[in-house]
Every structure is written in C-alpha cells, then in structure tokens.
C-alpha positions in Angstrom: 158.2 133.4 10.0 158.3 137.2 10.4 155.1 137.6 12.1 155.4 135.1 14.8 158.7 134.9 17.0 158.2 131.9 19.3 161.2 130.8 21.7 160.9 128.5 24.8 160.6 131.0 27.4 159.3 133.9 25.0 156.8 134.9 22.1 156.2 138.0 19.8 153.2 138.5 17.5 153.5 141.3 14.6 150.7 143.1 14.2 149.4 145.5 11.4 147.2 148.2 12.1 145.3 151.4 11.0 147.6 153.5 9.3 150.0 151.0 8.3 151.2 151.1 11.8 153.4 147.8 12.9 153.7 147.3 16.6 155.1 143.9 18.7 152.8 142.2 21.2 154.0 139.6 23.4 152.2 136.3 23.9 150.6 134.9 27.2 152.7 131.4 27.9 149.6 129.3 26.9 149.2 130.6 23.3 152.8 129.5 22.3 152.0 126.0 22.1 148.5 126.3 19.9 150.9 128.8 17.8 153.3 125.8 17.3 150.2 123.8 16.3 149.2 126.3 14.0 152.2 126.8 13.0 152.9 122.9 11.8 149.2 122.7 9.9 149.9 126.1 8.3 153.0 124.2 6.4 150.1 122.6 4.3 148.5 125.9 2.9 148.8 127.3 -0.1 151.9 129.8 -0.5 152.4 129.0 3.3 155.9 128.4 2.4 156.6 132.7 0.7 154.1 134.4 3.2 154.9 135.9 6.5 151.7 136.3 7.8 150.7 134.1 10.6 147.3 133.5 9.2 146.3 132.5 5.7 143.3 133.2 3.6 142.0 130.3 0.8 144.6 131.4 -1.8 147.2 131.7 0.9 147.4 135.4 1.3 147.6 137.8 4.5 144.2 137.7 6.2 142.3 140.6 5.8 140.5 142.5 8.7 137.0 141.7 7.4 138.0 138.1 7.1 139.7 138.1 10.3 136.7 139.1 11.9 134.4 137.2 10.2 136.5 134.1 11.6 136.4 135.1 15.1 132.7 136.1 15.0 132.3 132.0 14.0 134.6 131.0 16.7 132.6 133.1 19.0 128.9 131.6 17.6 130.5 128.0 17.9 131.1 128.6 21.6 127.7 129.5 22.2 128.2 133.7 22.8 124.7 135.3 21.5 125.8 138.4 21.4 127.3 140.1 18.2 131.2 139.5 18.3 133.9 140.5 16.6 137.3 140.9 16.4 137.4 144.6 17.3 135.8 143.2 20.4 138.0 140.6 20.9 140.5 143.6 21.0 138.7 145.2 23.4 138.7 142.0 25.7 142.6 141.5 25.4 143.2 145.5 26.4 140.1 145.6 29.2 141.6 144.0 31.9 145.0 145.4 32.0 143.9 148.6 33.3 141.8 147.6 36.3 145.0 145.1 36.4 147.4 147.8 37.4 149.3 148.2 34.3 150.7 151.5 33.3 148.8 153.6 30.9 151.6 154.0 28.8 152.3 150.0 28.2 148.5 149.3 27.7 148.1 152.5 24.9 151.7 150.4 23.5 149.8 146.9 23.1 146.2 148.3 22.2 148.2 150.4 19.5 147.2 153.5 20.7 149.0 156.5 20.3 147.4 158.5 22.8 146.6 157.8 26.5 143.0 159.6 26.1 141.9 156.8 23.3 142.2 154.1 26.5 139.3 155.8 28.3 137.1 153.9 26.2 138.7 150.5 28.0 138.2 151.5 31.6 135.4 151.3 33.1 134.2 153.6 36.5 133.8 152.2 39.7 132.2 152.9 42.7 135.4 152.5 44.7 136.6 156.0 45.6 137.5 155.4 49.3 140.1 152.5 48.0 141.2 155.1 45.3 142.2 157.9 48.1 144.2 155.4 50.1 147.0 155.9 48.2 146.7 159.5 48.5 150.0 161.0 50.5 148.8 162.4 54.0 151.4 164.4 56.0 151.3 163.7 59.9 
C-alpha cells in the first residue's frame, strides 16, 4: 500500500498536509505491529483493495482531516481525557518531546512538516534551567 511501508526492522507513514505537501515519517517499533493489524481488518473495507490510503472512511475513501479528527477526539473521550482533543493536538504531542529530547531543529521542522524552523517555537516550551543551558558554553582557560 503506498501510504504505509512496513518491513521487519523499518516503517514509513505517508502523510498529506496543508498545501498538498507529502512528506515521510518513520514509525516508532511498537506501531508496526497494530499497523499490520490494521492492515489485515482493512482488507475487509469497502474499496480497500484500489485505495492507498492507510485509513478508510464508510464508502472506503481517504480519510478526511475533519473525520480524522473527529476519530481521535472519540479515541481520546473513550480513554477518559476531559479535555478538548484533537488530532492537531495529537500532532502537537508526537512533535513536543523531540525538542526538549535533543533532536535537531532541522529533523523535528522535517517530521512536524514545517518548513520553517521559527513555526517550532510553538512546540517548545521555556524552562527555568539557564545554568544547565550555559554549561555547554565554550570557556577558554
């Protein structure tokens, strides 16, 4: 299927953004088998067998945004979150961590779709921490 790319030791997802803009994201390890799940119960959907997309509507279409979100927003409810959720924020959890993680700027603004560094400011949060920020400051002696 050309929007999922799933190999023992590897896995690519395709995804579509704003602008028509197609980029690759890799997969954490412990989504490829739930993709192979999904994967095996998507055979039974309608037009499952002439769509690439990973997930269906009813009529077996690409998934839209709105739909998309509306799905993840029930996943989120069912798992007892109170707070409004949706898939933009489900986004925003996936991109979050990879700064504070150490990941260069330029791969994070690559997976979040970004095409400028800037837009990522809005996924990093401040911390109080200056003195451990100026410990890798270069001192001459």
């Amino acid at each position: 299927m050309p929007d999922v790319r799933i190999s023992a030791r590897k896995g690519v997802l395709i995804v579509y953004g704003k602008g028509d803009k197609v980029r690759e994201v890799p997969t954490h390890p412990q989504l490829r088998q739930p993709l192979h799940d999904w994967l095996d119960e998507r055979r039974t959907w309608p037009s499952a067998a002439t769509s690439k997309a990973l997930f269906l509507n009813r009529r077996g279409g690409r998934l839209s945004a709105r739909a998309a979100s509306t799905v993840f927003s029930a996943i989120a409810h069912a798992a007892g979150l109170e707070d409004s959720t949706t898939a933009h924020i489900g986004w925003h959890t996936f991109v979050t961590p990879l700064i504070p993680g150490g990941e260069d700027l330029i791969t994070v603004a690559e997976l979040a779709g970004h095409a400028r560094r800037d837009t990522l400011r809005v996924y990093s949060q401040p911390t109080d921490d200056k003195q451990a920020a100026v410990r890798h400051l270069t001192v001459d002696r």
